[in-house]
C-alpha positions as CSV (number, residue, x, y, z in Angstrom):
1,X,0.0,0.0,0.0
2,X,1.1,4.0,-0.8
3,X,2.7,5.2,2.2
4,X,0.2,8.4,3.6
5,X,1.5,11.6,2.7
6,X,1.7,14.2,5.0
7,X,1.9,18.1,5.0
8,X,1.9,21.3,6.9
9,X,0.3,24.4,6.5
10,X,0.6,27.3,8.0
11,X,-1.8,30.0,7.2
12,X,-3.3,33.3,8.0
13,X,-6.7,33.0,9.9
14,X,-7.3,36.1,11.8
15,X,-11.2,37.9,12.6
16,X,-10.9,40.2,10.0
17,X,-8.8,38.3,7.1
18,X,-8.6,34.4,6.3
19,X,-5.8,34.5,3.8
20,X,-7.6,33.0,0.0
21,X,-4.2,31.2,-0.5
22,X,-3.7,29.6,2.2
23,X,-7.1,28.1,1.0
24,X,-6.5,27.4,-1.9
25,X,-3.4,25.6,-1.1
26,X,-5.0,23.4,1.9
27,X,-7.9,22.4,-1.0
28,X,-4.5,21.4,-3.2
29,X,-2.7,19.6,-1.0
30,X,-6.0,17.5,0.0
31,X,-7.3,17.1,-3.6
32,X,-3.8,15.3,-4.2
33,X,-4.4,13.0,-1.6
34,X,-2.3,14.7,1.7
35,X,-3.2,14.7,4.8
36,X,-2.7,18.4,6.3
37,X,-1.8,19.4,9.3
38,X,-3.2,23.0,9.4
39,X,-1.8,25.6,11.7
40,X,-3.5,28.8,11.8
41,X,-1.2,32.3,12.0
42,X,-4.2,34.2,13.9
43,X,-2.6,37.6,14.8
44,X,-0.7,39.5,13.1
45,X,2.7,39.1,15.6
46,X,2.3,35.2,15.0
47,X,2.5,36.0,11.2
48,X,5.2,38.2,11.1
49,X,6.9,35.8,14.2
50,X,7.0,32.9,11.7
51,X,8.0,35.0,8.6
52,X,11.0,36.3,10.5
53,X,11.7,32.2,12.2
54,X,11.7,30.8,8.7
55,X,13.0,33.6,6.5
56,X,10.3,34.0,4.4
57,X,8.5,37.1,3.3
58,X,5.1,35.8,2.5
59,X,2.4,32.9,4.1
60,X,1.3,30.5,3.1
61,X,3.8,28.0,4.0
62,X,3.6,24.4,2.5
63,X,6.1,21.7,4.2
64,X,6.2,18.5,2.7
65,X,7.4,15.5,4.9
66,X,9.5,18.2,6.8
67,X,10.8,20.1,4.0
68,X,9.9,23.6,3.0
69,X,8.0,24.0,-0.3
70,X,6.9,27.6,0.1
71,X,3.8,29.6,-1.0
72,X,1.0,28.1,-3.1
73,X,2.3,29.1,-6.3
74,X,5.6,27.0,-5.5
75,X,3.3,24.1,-4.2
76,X,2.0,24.3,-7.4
77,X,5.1,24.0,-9.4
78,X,6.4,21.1,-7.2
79,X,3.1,19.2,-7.8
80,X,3.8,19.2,-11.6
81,X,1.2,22.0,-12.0
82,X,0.9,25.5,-14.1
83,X,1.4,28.5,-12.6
84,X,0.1,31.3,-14.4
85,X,1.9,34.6,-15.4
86,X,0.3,37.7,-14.9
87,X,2.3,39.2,-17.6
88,X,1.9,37.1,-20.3
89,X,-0.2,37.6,-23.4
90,X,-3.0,35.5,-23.9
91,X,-6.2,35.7,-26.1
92,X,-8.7,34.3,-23.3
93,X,-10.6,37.4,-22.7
94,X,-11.3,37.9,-26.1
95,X,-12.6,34.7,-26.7
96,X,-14.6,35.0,-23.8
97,X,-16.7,37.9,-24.8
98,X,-17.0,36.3,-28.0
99,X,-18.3,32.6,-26.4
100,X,-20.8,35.0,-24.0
101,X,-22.0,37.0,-26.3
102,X,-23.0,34.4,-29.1
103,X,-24.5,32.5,-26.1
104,X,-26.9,35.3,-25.8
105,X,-27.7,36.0,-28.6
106,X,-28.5,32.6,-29.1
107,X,-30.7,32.7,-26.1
108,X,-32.3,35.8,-27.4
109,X,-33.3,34.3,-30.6
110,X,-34.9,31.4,-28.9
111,X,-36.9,33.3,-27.1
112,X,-38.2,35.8,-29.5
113,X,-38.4,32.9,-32.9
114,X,-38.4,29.7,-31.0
115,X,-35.4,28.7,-32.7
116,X,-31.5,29.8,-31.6
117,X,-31.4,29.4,-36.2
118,X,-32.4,32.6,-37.5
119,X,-30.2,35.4,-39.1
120,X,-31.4,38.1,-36.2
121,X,-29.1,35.8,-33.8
122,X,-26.2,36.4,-36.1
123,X,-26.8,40.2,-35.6
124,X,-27.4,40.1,-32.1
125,X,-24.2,38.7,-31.9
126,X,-22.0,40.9,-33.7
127,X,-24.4,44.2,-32.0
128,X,-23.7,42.3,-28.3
129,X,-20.3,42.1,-29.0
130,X,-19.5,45.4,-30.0
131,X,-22.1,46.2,-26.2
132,X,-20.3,43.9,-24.3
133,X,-16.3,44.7,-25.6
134,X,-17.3,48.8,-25.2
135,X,-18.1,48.0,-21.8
136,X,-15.1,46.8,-21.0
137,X,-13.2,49.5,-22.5
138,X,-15.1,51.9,-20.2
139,X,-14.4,50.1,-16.8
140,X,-11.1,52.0,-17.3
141,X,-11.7,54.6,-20.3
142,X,-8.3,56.6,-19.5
143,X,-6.3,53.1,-19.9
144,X,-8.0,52.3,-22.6
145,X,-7.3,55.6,-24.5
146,X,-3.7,55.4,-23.7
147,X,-3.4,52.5,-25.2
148,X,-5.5,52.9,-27.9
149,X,-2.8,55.6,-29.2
150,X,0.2,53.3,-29.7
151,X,-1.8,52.1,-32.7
152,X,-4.9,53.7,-34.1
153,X,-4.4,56.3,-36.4
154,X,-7.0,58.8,-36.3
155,X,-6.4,58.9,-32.0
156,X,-2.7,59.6,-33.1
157,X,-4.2,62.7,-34.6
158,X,-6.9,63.7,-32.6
159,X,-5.8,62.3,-29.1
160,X,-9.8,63.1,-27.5
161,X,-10.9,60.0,-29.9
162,X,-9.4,57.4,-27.5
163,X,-12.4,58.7,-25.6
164,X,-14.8,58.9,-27.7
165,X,-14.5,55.7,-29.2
166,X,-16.3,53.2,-26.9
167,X,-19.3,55.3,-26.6
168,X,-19.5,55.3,-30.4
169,X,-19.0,51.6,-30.5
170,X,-21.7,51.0,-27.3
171,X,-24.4,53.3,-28.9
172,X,-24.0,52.0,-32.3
173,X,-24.2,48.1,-30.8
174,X,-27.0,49.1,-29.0
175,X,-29.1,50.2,-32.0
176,X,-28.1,47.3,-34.0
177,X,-29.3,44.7,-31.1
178,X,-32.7,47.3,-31.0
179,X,-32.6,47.4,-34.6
180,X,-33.6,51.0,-34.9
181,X,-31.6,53.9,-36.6
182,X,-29.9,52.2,-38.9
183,X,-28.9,55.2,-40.3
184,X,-27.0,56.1,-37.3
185,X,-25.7,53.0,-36.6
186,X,-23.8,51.8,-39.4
187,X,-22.6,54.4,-40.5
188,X,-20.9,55.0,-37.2
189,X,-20.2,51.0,-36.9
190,X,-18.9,51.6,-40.4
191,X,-16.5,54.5,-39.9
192,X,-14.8,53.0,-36.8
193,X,-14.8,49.9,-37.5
194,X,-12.8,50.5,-40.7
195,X,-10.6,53.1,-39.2
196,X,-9.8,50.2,-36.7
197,X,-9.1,48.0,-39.4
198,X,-6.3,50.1,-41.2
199,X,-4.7,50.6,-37.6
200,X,-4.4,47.3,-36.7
201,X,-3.6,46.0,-39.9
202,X,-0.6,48.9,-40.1
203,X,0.9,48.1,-36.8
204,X,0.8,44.5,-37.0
205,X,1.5,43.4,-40.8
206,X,3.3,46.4,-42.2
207,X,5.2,47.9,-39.4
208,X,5.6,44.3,-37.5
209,X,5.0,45.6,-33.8
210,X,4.5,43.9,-31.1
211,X,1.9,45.2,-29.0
212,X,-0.9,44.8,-26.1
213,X,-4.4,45.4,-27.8
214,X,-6.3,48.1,-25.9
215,X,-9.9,45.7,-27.7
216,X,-10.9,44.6,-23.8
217,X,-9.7,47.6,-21.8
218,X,-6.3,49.0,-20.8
219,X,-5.2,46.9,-18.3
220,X,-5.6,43.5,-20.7
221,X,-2.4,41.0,-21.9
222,X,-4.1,40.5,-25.4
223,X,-1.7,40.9,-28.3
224,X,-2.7,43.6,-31.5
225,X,-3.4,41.1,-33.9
226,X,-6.6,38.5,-35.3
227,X,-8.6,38.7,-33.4
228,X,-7.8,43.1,-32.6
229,X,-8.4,43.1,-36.4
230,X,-11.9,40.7,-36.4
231,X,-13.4,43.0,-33.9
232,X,-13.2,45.7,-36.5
233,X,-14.5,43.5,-39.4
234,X,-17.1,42.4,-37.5
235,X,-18.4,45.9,-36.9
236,X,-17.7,46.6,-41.1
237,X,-19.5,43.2,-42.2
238,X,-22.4,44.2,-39.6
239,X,-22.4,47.9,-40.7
240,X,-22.4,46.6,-44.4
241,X,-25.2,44.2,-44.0
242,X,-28.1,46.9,-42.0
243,X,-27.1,49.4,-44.8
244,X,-28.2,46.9,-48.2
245,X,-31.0,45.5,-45.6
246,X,-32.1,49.1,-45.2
247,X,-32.0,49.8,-48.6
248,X,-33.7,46.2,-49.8
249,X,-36.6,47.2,-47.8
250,X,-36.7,51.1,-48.1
């Protein structure tokens, strides 16, 4: 039979603060099969006591069968695991808003046809998108505009459109997903979208740079690139689209 294994934990667990780490590392430990023993640092003199005993500048501490792993980070690394890297570039909240937002609009077109099939859904989508991506951007509008100047040309010139940018891309998403004012919205879906386009397609194709896409907000790891530049088709395609609808019908 496998021999038990043990481990000790010491964590923070004070009246006003129970450290999330230390948590997180006690459910590790007993998800790979340890035993803990859990020792709780409940003042701040018995946390800064063992810092200073063991030489460490941070708890949670993780021994393993009386050696020192460290925080829960490291006892992730010695357990085989990934540990993510807040500065690395990744795609994931991109795609998320993407997934979401074609999940809703799915949902919407279920509810209002009785099939998640129709070509209304495929507009929702795009008009949700545009919603939930603007939203984003204004969580943190002055990051956002910063960033947005590294690459897009007309904020190069006229530094106040970093501003105005994701209120022209909410308002025009909006009447898209209402379908009203189509003569509003796509030409203003249109105009941005395009602008957006050349930017992207400049910075990262012709002039090769590598840079943080300010698509999700100014505080996100997402490289300029595919999916910076299908953001922008999406909102030419979409504007294209209401504007021969518009006219089929007018």
């Amino acid at each position: 039979m496998t021999a038990p294994k043990n481990a000790v934990l010491y964590r923070m667990v004070m009246p006003d603060h129970v450290c999330p780490w230390g948590l997180k590392a006690r459910h590790l430990l007993r998800s790979k099969g340890f035993t803990v023993e859990d020792h709780w640092l409940e003042t701040r003199a018995a946390n800064d006591a063992f810092k200073a005993e063991h030489g460490v500048k941070t708890t949670p501490q993780v021994f393993i069968e009386g050696v020192r792993i460290g925080g829960y980070e490291d006892l992730r690394r010695h357990l085989g695991l990934k540990v993510r890297d807040p500065k690395a570039t990744t795609y994931t909240p991109v795609l998320v808003v993407f997934a979401v937002t074609a999940l809703m609009a799915l949902a919407v077109s279920q509810a209002a046809y009785g099939t998640v099939l129709t070509g209304r859904a495929v507009e929702w989508f795009i008009g949700l998108t545009m919603m939930a991506l603007a939203m984003l951007k204004l969580q943190n509008l002055d990051g956002f505009a910063t960033m947005f100047l590294n690459y897009d040309l007309l904020a190069k010139r006229w530094v106040p459109y970093g501003k105005v940018y994701p209120f022209a891309e909410l308002g025009a998403g909006a009447l898209m997903v209402a379908g009203v004012w189509t003569w509003l919205s796509a030409p203003v879906a249109l105009f941005i979208g395009g602008v957006g386009a050349v930017s992207v397609f400049k910075a990262v194709y012709l002039d090769k740079r590598e840079l943080k896409c300010a698509c999700v907000g100014g505080d996100s790891n997402v490289p300029l690139g595919f999916l910076s530049l299908t953001e922008n088709l999406m909102m030419i395609v979409m504007a294209g689209w209401m504007l021969l609808m518009a006219a089929a019908h007018g």
